[in-house]
N, C-alpha and C positions, 0 to 999 in steps of 0.2 A: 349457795344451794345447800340446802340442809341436806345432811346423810340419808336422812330417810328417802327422801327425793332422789337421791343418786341412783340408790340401791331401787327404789321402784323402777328409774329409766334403765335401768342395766336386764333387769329381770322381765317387765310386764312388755307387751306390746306397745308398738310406737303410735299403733290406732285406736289407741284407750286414753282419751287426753281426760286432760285432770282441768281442773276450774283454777283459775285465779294467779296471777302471775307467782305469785307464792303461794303452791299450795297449802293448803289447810289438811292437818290431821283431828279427826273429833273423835273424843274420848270421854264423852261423858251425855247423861242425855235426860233431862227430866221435862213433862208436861212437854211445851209447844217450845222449848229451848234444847239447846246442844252450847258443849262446852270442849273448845278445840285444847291442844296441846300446850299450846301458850300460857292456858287459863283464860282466853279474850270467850264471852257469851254471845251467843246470836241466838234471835228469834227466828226461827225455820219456817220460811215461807218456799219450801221448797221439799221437802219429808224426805228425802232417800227417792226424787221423781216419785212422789203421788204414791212411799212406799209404806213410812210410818204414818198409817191414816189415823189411829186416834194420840199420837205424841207417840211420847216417850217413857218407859218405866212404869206401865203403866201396872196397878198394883191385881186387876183383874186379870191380865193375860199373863201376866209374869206368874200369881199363882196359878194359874190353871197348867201352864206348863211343869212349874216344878211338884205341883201332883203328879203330872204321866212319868216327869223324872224319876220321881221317888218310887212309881212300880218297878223299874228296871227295866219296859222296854221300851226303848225309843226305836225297833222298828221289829214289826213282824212279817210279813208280804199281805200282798192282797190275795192270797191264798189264803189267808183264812178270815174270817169274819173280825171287823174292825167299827168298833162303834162309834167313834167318833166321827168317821168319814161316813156313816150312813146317816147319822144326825144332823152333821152338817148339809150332807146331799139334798135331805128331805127339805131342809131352810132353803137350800140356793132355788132349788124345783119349785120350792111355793112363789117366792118373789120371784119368778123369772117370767111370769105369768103365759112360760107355754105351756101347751097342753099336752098332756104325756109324758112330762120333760123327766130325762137320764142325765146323770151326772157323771163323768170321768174325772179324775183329779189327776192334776201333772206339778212341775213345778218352777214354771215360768210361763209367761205370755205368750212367747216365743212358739214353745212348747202345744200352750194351746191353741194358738192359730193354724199350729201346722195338724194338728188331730181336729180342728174342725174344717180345713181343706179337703184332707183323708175323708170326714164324714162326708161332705157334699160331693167329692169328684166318683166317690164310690158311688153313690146313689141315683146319682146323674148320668153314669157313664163316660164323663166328660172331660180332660182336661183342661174346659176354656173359665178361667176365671175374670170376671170384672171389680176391676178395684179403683181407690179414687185417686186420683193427683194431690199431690204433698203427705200423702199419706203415710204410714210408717207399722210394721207389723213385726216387726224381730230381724234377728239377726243370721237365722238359719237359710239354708238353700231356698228354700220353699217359700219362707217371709221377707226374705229380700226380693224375691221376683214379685211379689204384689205389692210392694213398697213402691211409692210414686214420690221418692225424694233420691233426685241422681247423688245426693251427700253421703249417704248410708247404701250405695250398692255397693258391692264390690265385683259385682259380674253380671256377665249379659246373658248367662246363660242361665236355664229356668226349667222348672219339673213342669210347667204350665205355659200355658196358651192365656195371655192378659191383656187385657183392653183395659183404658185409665179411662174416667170419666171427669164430666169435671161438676163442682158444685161444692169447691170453697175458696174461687179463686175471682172472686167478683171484682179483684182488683184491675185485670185483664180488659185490654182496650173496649172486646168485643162484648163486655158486660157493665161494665162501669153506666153506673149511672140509673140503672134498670132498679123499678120496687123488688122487694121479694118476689112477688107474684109473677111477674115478670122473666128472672131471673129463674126462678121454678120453669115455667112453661119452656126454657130454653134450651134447660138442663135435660128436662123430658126427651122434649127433641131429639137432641144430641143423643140419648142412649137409642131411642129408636129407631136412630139412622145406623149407630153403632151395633146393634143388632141385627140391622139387615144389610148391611156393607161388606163387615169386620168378621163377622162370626160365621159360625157353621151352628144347625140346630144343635138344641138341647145342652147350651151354655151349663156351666155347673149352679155356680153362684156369683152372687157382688159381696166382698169382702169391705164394710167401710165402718171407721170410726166415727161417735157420732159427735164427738170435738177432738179433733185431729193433735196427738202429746208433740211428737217431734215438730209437726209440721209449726207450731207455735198455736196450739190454743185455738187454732182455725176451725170457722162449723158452718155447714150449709144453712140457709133459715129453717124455721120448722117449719114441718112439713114436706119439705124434699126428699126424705127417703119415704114417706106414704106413696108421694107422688111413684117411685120410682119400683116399689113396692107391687105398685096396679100394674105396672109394666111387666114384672119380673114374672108377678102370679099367673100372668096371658101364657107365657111360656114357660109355666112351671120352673122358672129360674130359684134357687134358695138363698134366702138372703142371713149371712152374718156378721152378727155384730161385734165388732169386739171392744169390749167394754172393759180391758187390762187398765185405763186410766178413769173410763167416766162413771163406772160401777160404785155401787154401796153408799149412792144417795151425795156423792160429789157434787154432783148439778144444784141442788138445790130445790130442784122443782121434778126429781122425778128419782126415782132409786134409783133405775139404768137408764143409761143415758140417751138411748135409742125410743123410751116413753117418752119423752117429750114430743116428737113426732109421731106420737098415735100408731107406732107400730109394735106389732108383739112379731118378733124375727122368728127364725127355722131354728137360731145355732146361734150363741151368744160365749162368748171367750170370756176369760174374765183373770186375773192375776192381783199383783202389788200389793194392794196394802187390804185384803183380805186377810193376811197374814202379820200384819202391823209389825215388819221385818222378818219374819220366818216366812221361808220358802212355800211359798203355795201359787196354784195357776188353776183352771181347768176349762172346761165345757160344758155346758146344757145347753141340751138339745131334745127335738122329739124325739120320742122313743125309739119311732120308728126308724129314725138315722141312726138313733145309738147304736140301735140292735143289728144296723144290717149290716156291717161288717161277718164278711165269714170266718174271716182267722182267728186264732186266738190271739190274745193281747192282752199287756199290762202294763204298769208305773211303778218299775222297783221302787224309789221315794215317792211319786206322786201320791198323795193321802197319808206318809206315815205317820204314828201315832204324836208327836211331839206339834210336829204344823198342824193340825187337827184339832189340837187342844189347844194351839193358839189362834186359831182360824174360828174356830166355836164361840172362843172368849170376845173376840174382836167384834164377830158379827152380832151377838148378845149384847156387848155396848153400845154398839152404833143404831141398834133399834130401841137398846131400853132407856138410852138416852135421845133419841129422837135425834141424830145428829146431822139426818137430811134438812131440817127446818134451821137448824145451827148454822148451815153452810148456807141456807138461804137468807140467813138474816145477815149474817159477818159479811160473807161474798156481797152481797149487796150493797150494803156499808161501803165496802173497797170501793167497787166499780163504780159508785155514785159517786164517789171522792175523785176517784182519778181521770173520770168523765169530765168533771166540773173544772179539773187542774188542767187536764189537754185542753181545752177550749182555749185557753191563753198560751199555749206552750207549741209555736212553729216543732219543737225535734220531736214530737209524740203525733207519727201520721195513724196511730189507729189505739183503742181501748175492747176492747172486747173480753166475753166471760159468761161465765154463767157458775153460780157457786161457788163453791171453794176452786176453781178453776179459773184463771182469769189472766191475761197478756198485754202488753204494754208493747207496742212496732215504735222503732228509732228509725228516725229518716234527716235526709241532710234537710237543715229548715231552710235553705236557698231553693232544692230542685225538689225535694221531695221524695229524692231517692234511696232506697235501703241502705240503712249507715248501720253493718253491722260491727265496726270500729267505736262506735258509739254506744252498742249494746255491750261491748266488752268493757266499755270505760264507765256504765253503769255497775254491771258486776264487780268490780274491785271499789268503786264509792259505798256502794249498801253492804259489803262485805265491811269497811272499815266502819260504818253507822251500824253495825251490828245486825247485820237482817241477812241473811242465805236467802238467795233467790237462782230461777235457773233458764237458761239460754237456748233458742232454738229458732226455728222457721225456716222456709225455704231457704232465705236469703242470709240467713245468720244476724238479723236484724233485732226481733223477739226474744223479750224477755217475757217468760215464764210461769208462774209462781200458781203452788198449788199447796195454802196451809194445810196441818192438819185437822179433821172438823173436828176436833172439840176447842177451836181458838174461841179466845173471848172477846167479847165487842170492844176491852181494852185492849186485847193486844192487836184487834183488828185497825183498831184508829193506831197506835203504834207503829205499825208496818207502814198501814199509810203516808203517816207524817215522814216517815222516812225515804219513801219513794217519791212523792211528793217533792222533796227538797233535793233531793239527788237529781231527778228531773229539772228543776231550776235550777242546780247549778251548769247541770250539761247545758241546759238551753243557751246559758248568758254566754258559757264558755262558746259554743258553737257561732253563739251572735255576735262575736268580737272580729 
């Protein structure tokens, strides 16, 4: 065990687990690579969880920051007029395409799913929220009770009133096999039973991601949250999105990840790699939610001027480099690649993705059953082949991987070939 390892298990908590049977220290970090303690390089198909969205070092936001460094103030309140956070606001408002949209800034996910809670249960009157199965929303009182992954609670008890719904678990006896459409109309159903059984009037909201990070990459088809949407608007229900992993044109085919299904939401979250590793989170919302809070409130960090200036620079690259279309052409590359590889590969029971977002399910290739033993013995192969990738799903089956969008279509056939043959080795080993 190395020292440093010691001394983390001595100091950090026992439920903050670390990846890899040896952990890795990284100390270095250029373009779409990282460079551990050892000196060993790896290509990061995994950013800090979907945090370093455009790489590493990158030379735009690193000066944009050591400009606000160079004024001297790296924080003043939101007590007084702060420019960067009103320029940045005015960008999230425009792309967010709601209408009237206010911006709050926090600084984490966490963080902003519990102030777009606060917006909707205020305005509803309500404490009853709807959220999905396998779902994952933070770590706080308030986002673990709408979290729909028993892994990540630590308690039963809840600031709210929550009904799980379902619509990304088609794996499920009672849905297997059904088309989309199909599986839509069932899903519908389900909520509108759930709402006349389960509930009391004047529901707050449904909190749902529109590709589920912990859950492993998991996503309804399109068009399930429209569906689900027509239902909401019958009873005024508020729908948000949080978009802390699918935001800033990850998908591919849509900036936030909730357009893809033709919905423009009430309230949309949003965090990670906004900030391209500097702390940033927040909320857009209608106005009209913003505003109707009665108390007064603030974010001592949330917007200060340093994440601001890296948050400006980042969203500036990712549009002036077009890096939605980047994630669509790379992402795609993958998923076509690794589609084509599962078809012959009994341990790979699912491929799924959209964008620079994309998952790979390990299952026993005898029963078919979640081998999340196998997920773990993928992680330390592509770690030794030089590629950081990351772990998750209901079952602990799901691996992960969300590059940064500016990979290139070399480094994208790169990570491939290396998943690709990790997979085949698992498979032969598994087959023996």
């Amino acid at each position: 065990m190395s020292d440093l390892l010691r001394r983390h298990r001595a100091v950090m908590p026992a439920w903050m687990p670390l990846y890899y049977d040896e952990p890795i220290e990284i100390v270095r970090g250029k373009g779409n690579r990282v460079v551990d303690a050892s000196g060993k390089s790896y290509l990061d198909f995994f950013a800090g969880i979907l945090t370093n969205m455009i790489g590493y070092d990158v030379p735009e936001v690193r000066e944009a920051v050591e400009r606000q460094l160079a004024t001297g103030v790296v924080h003043t309140s939101t007590a007084y007029l702060l420019r960067g956070q009103v320029e940045l606001a005015e960008k999230i408002a425009r792309l967010s395409g709601i209408e009237n949209a206010k911006v709050f800034f926090v600084n984490s996910g966490t963080e902003a799913n519990e102030t777009a809670l606060l917006l909707a249960t205020y305005a509803r009157g309500s404490d009853q929220i709807l959220a999905m199965r396998q779902s994952y929303h933070g770590r706080s009182f308030g986002a673990i009770s709408v979290t729909g992954n028993r892994s990540w609670k630590n308690s039963p008890l809840s600031p709210f009133n929550v009904h799980f719904l379902h619509g990304t678990d088609r794996h499920l006896p009672q849905f297997r096999g059904m088309s989309d459409a199909e599986y839509i109309a069932a899903c519908v159903e389900d909520l509108r039973h759930v709402l006349a059984t389960a509930t009391a009037p004047d529901v707050a909201a449904l909190i749902a991601e529109p590709i589920q990070g912990v859950g492993g990459f998991t996503m309804p088809p399109d068009g399930l949250y429209a569906a689900y949407k027509e239902v909401l608007d019958e009873q005024g229900i508020l729908f948000i999105s949080d978009e802390v992993q699918t935001g800033w044109g990850r998908t591919g085919t849509a900036f936030f990840g909730i357009h893809n299904h033709g919905v423009t939401p009430d309230i949309m979250t949003f965090a990670k790699g906004l900030g391209n590793g500097f702390a940033v989170g927040g909320v857009v919302a209608r106005g009209d939610l913003m505003d109707g809070l009665p108390a007064t409130g603030l974010s001592t960090f949330g917007g200060n001027p340093i994440a601001m200036a890296a948050a400006n620079a980042t969203l500036d690259y990712v549009l002036d480099h077009d890096l939605q279309a980047n994630a669509h052409r790379t992402g795609t590359l993958i998923i076509e690649g690794l589609r084509l590889a599962a078809a012959r590969l009994p341990v790979v029971g699912d491929v799924r993705g959209r964008g620079l977002m994309f998952a790979v399910e390990l299952v026993d290739p005898a029963t078919g059953a979640p081998a999340p033993a196998l997920a773990g013995r993928f992680m330390e192969e592509t770690r030794a082949a030089g590629l950081l990738v990351g772990k998750g799903g209901l079952y602990g089956n799901a691996i992960r991987m969300a590059p940064p969008l500016t990979l290139t279509e070399d480094e994208a056939r790169e990570g491939l070939r290396i998943i690709v043959a990790t997979l085949e080795k698992i498979n032969a080993e598994a087959a023996e």
